[in-house]
N, C-alpha and C positions, 0 to 999 in steps of 0.2 A: 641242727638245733643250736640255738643261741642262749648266753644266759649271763648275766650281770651277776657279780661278783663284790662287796664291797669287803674291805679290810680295813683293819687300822694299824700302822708302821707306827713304830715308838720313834719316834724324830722330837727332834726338841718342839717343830710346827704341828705335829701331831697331823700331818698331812694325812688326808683319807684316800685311798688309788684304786682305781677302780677299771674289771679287764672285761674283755668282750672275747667268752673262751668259744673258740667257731671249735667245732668238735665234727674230723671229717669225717663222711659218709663212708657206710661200707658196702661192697658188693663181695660176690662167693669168692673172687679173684683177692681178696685183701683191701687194702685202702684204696679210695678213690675221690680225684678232686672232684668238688662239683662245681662247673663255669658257673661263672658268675651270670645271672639274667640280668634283664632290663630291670627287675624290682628290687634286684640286689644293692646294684648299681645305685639306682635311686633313694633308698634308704641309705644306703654309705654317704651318699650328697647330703641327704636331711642331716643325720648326724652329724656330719662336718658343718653346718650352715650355721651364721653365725650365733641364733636361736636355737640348733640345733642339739643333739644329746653332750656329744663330743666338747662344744662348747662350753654347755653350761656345768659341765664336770672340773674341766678345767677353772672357768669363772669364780665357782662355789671353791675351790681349791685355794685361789689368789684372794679370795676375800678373805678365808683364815688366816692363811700369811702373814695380810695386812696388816688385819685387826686381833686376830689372836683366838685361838681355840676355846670351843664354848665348853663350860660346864653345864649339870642342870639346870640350876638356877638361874644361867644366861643364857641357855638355847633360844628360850624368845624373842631375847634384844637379836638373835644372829638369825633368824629366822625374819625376824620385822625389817632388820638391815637390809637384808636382801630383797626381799620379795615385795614389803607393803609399797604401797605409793599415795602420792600426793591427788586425790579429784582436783583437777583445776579448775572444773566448774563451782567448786564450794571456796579452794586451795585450802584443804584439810585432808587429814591422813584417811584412807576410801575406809569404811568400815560397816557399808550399807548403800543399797541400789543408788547410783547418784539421782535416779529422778524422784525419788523420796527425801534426798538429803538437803533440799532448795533451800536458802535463806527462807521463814516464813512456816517450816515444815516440821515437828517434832523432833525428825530426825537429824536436823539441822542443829537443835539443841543437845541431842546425844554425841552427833559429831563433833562439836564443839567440845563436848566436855571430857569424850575421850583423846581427843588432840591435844585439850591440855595436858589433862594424865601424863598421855604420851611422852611431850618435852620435856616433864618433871623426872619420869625414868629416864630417858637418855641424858637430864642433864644439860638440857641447852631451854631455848626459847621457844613456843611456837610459832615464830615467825623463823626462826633457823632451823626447827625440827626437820623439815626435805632435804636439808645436804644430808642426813644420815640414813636415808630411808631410800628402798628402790634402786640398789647397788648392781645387782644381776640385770634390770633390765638396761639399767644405762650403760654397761659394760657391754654388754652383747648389740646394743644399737648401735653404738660405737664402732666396732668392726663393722658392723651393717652396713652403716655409711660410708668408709671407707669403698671408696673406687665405687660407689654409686652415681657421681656426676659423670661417668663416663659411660656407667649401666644406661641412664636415663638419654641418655646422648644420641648411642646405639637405635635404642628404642624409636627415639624420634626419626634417626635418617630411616629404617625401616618402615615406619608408619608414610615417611613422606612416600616411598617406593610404591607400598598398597594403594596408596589412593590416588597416585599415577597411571594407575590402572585402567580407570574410569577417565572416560573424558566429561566430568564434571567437575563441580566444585562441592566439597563438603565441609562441614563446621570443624574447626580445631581444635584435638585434646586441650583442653580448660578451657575453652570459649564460652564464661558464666556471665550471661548480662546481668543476672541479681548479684553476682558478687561486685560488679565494676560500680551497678549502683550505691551497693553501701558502701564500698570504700570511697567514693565521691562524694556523697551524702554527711560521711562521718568528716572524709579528711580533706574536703577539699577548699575548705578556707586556709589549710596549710600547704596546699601545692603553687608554685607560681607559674608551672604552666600544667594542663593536662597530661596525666601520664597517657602515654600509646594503649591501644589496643594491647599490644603486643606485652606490655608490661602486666596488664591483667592476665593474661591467659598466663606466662610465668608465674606469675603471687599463686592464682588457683591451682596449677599444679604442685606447686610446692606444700601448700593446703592440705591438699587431697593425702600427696606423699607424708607428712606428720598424722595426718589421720591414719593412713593403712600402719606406719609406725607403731601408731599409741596400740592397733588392734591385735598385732602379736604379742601383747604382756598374755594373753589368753594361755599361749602356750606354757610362759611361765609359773602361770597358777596352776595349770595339770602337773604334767612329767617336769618340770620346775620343781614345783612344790615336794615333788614324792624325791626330787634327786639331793634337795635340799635337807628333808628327813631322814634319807640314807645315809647320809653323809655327818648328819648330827648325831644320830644312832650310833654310825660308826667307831666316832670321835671318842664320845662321851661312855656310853654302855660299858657293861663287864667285858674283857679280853674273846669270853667266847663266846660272844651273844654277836650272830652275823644276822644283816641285811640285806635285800634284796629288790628291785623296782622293778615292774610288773613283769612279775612272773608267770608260764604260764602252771594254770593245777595242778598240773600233771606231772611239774617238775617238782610239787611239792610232798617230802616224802610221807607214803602210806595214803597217798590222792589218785583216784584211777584219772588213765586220759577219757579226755571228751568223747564217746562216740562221734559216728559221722552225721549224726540228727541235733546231735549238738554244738553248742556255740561257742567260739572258743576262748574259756574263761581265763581272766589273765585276773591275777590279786596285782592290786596298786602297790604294797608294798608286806613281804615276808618275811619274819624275823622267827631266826632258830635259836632257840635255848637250852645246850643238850642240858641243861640241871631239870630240866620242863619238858616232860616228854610230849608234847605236842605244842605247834607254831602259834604266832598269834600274824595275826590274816587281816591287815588294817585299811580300811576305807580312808582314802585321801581325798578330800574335798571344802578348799578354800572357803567356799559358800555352798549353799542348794536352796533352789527356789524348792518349793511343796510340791509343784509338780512332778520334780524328781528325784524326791524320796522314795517311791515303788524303785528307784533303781538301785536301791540300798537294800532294800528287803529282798528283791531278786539275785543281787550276789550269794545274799545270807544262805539264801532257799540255795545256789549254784555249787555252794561249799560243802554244804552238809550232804549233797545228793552224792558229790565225787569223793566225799571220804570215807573212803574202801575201806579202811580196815577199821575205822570206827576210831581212830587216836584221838579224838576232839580236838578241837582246836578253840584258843583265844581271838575274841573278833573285839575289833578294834573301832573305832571311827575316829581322823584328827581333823579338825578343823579350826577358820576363823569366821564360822556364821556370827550372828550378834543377833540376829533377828529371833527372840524370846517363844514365838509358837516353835516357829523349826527346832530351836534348841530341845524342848519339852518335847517332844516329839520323837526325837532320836534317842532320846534319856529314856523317855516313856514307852517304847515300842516293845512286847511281848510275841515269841514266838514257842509254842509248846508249852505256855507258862513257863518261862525264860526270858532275860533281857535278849534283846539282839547284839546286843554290845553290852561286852563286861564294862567298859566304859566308854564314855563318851571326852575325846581328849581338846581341850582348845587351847590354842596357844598361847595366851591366857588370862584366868578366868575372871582375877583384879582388874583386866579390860573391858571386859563384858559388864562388870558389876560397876564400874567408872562410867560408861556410856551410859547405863540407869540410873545414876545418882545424879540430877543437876539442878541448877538453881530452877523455883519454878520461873521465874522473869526468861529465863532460856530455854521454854518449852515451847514457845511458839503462837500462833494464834489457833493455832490445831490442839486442843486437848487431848489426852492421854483417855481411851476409854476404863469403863471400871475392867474390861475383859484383856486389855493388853495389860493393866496395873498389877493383874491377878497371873497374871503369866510370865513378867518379868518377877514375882514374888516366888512363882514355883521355881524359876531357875535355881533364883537363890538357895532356895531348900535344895536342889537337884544338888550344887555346891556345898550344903551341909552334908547331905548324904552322901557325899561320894560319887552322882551319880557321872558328874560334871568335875571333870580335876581338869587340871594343867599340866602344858607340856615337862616343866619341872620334878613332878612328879610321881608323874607317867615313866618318865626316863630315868629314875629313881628305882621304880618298883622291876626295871628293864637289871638293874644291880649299877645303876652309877653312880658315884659320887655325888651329892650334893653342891 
């Protein structure tokens, strides 16, 4: 059984460290190793990889360092440091589906105006706003890259070997006639002679390789996101208020384990309060389309089923949706006549409420219906009520510092 650990060390960097306590198996004889498998193995490789868990503990680590231990009322700027990033298809900080976000599209206009926001909290420009943004993932691409032209190298003499095989002739990894045409099409009043074939299949793999690049930020909005809150948790919170990243139930005290018909449920992130005598049990989730909102209410239903002794527990949701139905939605959801979430946490909520405030000349050619008008209106109530707070002070009522 395995289990993440987070502390916080009084150090002048307020470094957070974080253990991986392997706890050996016993048999009748007393202690016993257990060999390591093939899946062992293979998980020990993810976590080391440069996206991996290992890494980004460390990364999230070096960026305090840097920049300096967050309080509450900064966990967001360290939160957005890290994790947000720039759509290059808009080149605005992402804050909604980019194929909604198009020049021409409403949300085009909300990006826009939370981008500006944005520069005005950190203090710079929105045209310099990206150097401060996106720190984690350019950090861990960076090791990525390293000794990748040698990975890729490898890969091709192999490939030449397979298809030596064959006494044929087959088409070459990047061999894109539509790519050679647009870049002839665009750039070729500025070539003086035709590049080779051979020059294009290079460009298109290189291509393809920034695009599989740009596709593992994915990883950093999941187990990213939740290693990033542990660690802010950690920093900032009361002395004995611990965290935890995805844990399973069963480690959670007064939680029975899963039977064998059951699934095995793991919380995105656990925090213990002994002044609180039951956990609060937090849904991490960067975005969620509607479709997968049932997977928010199936946790809820997984938690209440496994708590054995009846402790209750605080249920949580942190997010950076901005899309105004979803938001209502998670606010709004009753079970047993009960919220499902004591709150709803985003990280925050002067963002959300920036993205709706914009000139009308920068709404778009797309009007705002009266039913999305009416639901960016409930948010705001949800934010009068409480039902809607911020990371600030969410991690306040955790007993931190202001």
């Amino acid at each position: 059984m395995q289990f993440l650990l987070c502390w916080r060390v009084r150090s002048p960097k307020h470094s957070t460290h974080c253990l991986h306590d392997k706890r050996a198996s016993h048999s009748r004889g007393g202690l016993k190793k257990s060999s390591p498998s093939a899946k062992d193995s293979s998980l020990r490789k993810q976590r080391g990889a440069p996206f991996g868990e290992r890494n980004r503990r460390k990364l999230i680590a070096d960026y305090l360092a840097q920049f300096g231990a967050p309080t509450a009322a900064s966990a967001w700027k360290t939160v957005y440091g890290l994790l947000l990033w720039i759509d290059r298809s808009i080149g605005l900080a992402h804050c909604y589906e980019s194929d909604k976000c198009q020049p021409g599209c409403r949300w085009y206009g909300r990006t826009l105006a939370f981008h500006n926001w944005l520069a005005e909290q950190f203090g710079t420009t929105p045209l310099e706003l990206g150097r401060q943004l996106d720190w984690l993932f350019e950090a861990a691409l960076a090791k990525y890259r390293d000794g990748l032209e040698g990975k890729l190298h490898a890969r091709k003499l192999k490939g030449e070997l397979q298809r030596a095989a064959f006494r044929t002739t087959f088409p070459l990894p990047g061999d894109d006639p539509e790519l050679e045409r647009i870049v002839n099409e665009i750039l070729a009043s500025y070539f003086t002679i035709k590049p080779p074939k051979e020059t294009f299949d290079v460009l298109g793999e290189q291509l393809r390789e920034y695009w599989r690049q740009e596709n593992k930020r994915k990883n950093l909005l999941g187990e990213g996101f939740e290693d990033v809150l542990c660690t802010v948790i950690s920093v900032v919170a009361a002395n004995n208020v611990t965290a935890r990243t995805r844990t399973s139930i069963a480690e959670v005290a007064g939680f029975s384990a899963p039977g064998a018909k059951d699934k095995a449920t793991k919380v995105d992130l656990v925090i213990e309060r002994p002044n609180i005598g039951r956990p609060a049990l937090v849904n991490v989730k960067w975005s969620f389309r509607a479709d997968r909102e049932d997977q928010l209410w199936d946790d809820f239903r997984e938690y209440v089923h496994f708590d054995r002794n009846r402790r209750g527990f605080d249920h949580f949701l942190i997010t950076n949706e901005f899309d105004p139905a979803r938001l209502n939605a998670v606010c709004n959801r009753m079970e047993a006549n009960s919220f499902v979430f004591k709150n709803v946490v985003h990280i925050n909520v002067d963002a959300v409420l920036a993205a709706y405030s914009l000139p009308a000349a920068a709404e778009g050619s797309e009007k705002p219906a009266g039913e999305e008008l009416s639901s960016m209106a409930r948010v705001r109530r949800q934010t009068a009520d409480g039902r809607l707070i911020g990371l600030g002070d969410w991690l306040i009522s955790l007993g931190a510092n202001g």
